[in-house]
Residue frames as a rotation matrix with the C-alpha (Angstrom) as fourth column:
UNK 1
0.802 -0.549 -0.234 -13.57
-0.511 -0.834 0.206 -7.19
-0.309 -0.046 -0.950 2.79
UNK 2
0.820 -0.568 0.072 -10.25
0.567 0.788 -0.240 -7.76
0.080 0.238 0.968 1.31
UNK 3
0.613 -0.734 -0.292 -6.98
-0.229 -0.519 0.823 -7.20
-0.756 -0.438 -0.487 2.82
UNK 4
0.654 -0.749 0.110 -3.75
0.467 0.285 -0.837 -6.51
0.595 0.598 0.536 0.05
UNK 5
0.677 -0.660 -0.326 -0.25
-0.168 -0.571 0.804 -6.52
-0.716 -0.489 -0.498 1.25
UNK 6
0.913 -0.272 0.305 2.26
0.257 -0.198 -0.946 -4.58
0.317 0.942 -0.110 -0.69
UNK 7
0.692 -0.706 -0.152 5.61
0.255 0.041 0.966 -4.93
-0.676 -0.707 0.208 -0.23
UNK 8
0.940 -0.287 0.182 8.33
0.116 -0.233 -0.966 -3.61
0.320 0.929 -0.186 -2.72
UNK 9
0.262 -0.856 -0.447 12.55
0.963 0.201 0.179 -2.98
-0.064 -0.477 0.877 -1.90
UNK 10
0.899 0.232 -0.372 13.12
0.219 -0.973 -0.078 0.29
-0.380 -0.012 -0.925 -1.24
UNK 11
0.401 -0.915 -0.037 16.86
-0.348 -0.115 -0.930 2.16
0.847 0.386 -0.365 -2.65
UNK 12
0.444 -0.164 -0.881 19.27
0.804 0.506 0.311 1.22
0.395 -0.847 0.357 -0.56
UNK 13
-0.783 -0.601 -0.158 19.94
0.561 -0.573 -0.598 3.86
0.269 -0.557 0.786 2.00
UNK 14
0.075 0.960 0.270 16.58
0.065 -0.275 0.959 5.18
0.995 -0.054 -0.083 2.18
UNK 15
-0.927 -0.112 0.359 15.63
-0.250 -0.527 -0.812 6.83
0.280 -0.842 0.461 5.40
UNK 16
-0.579 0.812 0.076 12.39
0.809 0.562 0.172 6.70
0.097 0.161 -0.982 7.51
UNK 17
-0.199 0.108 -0.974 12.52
0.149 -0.979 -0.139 10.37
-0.969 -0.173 0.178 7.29
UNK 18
-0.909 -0.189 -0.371 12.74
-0.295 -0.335 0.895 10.00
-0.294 0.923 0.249 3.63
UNK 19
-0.852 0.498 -0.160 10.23
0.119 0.482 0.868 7.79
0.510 0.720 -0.470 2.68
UNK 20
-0.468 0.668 -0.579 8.08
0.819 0.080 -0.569 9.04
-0.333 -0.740 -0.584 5.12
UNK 21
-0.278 0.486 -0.828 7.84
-0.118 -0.873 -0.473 12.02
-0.953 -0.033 0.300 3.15
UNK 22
-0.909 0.263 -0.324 7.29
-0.335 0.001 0.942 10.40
0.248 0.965 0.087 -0.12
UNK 23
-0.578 0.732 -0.362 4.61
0.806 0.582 -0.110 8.46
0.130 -0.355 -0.926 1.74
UNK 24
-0.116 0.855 -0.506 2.64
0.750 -0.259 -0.609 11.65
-0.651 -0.450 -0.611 2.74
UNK 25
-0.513 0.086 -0.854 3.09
-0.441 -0.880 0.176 13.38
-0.736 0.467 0.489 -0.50
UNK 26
-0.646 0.648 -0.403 1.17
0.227 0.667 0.709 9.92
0.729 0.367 -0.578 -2.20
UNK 27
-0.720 0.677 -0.153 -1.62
0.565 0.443 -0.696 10.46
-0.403 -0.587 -0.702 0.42
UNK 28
-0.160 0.835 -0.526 -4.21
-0.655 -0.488 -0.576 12.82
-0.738 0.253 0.625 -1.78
UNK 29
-0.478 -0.087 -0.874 -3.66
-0.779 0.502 0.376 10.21
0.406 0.861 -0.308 -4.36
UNK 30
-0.876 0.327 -0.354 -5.51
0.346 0.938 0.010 7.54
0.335 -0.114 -0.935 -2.16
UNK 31
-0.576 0.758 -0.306 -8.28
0.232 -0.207 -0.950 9.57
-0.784 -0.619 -0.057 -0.15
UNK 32
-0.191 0.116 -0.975 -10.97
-0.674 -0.737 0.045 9.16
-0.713 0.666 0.219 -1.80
UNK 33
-0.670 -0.100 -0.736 -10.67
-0.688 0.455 0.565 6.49
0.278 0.885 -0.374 -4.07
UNK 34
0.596 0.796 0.107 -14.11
-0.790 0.558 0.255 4.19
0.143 -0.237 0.961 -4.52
UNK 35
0.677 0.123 -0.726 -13.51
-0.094 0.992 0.081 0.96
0.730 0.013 0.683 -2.36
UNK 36
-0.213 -0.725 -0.655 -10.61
0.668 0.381 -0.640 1.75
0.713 -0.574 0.403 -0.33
UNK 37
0.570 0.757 -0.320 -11.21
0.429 0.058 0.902 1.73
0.701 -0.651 -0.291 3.15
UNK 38
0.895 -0.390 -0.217 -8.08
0.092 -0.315 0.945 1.93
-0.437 -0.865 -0.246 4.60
UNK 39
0.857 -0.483 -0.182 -4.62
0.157 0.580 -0.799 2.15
0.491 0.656 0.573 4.07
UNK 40
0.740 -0.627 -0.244 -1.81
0.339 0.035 0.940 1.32
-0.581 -0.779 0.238 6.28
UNK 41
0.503 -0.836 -0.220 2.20
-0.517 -0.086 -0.852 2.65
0.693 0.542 -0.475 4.76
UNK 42
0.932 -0.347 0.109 4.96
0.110 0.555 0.824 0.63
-0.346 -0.756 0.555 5.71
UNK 43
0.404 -0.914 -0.039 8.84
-0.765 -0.315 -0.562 0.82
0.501 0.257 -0.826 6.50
UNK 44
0.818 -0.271 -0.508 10.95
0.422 0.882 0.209 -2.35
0.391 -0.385 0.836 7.22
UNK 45
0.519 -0.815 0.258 14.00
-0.367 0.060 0.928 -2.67
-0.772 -0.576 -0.268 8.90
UNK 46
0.373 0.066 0.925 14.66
0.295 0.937 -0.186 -4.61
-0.879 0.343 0.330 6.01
UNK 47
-0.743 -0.144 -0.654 14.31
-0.088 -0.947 0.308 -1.52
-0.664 0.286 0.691 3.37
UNK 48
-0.674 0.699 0.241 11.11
0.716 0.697 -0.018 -2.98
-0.181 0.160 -0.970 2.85
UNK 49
-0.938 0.299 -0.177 8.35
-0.143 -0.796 -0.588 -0.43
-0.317 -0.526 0.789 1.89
UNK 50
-0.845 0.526 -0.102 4.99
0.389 0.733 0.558 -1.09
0.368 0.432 -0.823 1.21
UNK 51
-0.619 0.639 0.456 1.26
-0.766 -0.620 -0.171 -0.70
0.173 -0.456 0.873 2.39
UNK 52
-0.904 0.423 -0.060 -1.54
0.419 0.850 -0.319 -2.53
-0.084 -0.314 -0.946 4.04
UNK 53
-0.819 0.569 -0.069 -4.73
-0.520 -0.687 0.507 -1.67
0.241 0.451 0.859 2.02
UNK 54
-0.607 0.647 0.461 -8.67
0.258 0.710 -0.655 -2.97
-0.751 -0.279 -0.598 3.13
UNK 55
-0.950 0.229 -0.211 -10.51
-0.259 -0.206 0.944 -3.01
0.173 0.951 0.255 -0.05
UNK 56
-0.049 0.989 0.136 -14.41
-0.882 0.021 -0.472 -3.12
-0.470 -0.143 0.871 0.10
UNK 57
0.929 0.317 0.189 -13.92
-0.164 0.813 -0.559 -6.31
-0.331 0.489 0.807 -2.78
UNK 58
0.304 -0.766 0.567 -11.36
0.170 0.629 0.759 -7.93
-0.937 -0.134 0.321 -4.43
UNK 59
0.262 0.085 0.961 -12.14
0.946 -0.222 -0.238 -7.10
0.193 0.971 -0.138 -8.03
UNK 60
0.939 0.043 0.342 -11.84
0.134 -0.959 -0.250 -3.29
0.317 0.281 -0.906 -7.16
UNK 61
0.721 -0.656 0.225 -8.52
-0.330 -0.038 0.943 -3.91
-0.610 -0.754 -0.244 -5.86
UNK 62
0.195 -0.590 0.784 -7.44
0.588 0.710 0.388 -5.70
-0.785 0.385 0.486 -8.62
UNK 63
0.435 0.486 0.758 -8.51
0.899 -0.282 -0.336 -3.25
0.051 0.827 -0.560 -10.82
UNK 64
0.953 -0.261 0.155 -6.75
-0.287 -0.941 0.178 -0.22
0.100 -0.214 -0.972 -8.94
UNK 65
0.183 -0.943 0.277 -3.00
-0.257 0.227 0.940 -2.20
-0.949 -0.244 -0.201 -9.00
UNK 66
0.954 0.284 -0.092 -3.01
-0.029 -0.219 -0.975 -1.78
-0.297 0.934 -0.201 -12.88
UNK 67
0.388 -0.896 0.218 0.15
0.889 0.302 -0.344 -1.63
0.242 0.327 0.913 -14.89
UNK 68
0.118 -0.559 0.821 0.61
0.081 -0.818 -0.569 1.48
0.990 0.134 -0.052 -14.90
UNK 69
0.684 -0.073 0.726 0.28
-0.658 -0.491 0.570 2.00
0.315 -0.868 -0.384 -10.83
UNK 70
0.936 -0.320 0.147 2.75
0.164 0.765 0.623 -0.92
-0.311 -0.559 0.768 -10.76
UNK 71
0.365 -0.849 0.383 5.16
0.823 0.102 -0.559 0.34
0.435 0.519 0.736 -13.04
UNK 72
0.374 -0.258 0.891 4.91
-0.323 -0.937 -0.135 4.02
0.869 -0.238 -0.434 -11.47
UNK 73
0.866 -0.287 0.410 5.89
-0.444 -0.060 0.894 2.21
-0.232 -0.956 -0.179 -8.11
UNK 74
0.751 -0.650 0.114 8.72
0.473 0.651 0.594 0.64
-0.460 -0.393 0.796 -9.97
UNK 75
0.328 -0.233 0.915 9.74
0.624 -0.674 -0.396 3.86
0.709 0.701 -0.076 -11.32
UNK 76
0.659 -0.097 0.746 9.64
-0.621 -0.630 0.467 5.82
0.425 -0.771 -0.475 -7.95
UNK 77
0.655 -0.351 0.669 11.61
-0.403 0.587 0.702 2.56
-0.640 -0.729 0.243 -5.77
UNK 78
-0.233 -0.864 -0.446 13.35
-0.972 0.225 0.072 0.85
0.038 0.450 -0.892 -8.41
UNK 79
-0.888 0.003 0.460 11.64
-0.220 0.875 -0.431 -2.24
-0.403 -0.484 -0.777 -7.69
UNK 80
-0.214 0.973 -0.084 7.86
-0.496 -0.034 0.868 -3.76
0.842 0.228 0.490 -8.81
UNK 81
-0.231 0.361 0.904 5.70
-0.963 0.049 -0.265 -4.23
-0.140 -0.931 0.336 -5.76
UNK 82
-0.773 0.278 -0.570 4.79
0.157 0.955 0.252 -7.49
0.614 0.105 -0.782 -4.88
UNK 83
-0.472 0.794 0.384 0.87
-0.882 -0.419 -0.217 -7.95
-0.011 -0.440 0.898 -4.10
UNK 84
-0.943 0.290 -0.162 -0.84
0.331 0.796 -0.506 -10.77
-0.018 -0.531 -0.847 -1.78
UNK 85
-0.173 0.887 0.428 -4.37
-0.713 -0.413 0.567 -10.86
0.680 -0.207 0.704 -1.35
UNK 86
-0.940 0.146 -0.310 -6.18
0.342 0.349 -0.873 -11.95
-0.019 -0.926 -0.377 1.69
UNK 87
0.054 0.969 0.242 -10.01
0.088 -0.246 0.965 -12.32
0.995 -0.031 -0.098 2.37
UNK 88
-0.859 -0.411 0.307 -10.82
-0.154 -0.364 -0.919 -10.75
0.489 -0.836 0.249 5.23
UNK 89
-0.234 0.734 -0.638 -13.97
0.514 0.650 0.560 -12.70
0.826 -0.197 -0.529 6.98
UNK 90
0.762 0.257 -0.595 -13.80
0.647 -0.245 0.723 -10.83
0.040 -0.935 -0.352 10.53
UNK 91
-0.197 -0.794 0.576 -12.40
0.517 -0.583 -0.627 -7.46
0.833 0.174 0.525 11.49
UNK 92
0.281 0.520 -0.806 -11.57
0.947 -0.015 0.320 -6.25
0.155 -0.854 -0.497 14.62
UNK 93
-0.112 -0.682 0.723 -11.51
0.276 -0.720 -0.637 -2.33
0.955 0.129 0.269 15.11
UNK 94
0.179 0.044 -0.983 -10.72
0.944 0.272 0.184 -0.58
0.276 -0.961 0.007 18.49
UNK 95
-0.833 -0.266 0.486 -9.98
0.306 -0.952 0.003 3.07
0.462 0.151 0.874 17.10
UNK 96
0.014 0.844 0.536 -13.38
0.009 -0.537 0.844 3.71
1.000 -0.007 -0.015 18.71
UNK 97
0.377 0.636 -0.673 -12.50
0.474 0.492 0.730 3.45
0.796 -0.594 -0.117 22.09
C-alpha cells in the first residue's frame, strides 16, 4: 500500500464551513476510482487543505495526480498541491470494532 499526503494553501479566509463544502461536493469524483482505498480531507489551522489518500500501488497514484488534476487543484485554491509519497508496510485499522 501507498500512503500520499496532499497538502496545498488554501485562500486566505477560507472557512471550515466553506471548504468543507467544496470537500463534499469533490466526493463522487473519488468513489470509485480503481486503486484508491481511502481518502482522508484535510483542514489546517494553518489554511492548509489537503488529503490523506491509501493507494493500492504507487504507480496508480502517480498516474491519478496528472497535470491536469494538479492544475484543476490550482485553479480551485490558488495554489499547486504539494504531493509526498510514503510506502505503507503495516496498517493498523480499528473501524471494525
Amino acid at each position: 500500500m501507498i500512503t500520499a499526503i496532499v497538502r496545498f494553501k488554501l485562500p486566505h479566509g477560507t472557512t471550515h464551513d466553506d471548504i468543507k463544502a467544496v470537500y463534499e461536493n469533490s466526493v463522487p469524483r473519488y468513489q470509485g476510482v480503481p486503486g484508491l482505498v481511502r481518502k482522508y480531507y484535510l483542514y489546517g489551522d494553518d489554511q492548509t487543505g489537503g488529503g490523506v489518500y491509501l493507494w493500492t500501488d504507487r504507480a496508480t497514484a502517480e498516474r491519478f495526480y496528472s497535470e491536469a488534476w494538479r492544475n484543476l487543484i490550482k485553479q480551485r485554491f490558488g495554489n499547486a498541491p504539494d504531493i509526498q509519497f510514503y510506502d505503507s508496510p503495516v496498517i493498523v485499522d480499528n473501524s471494525g470494532k
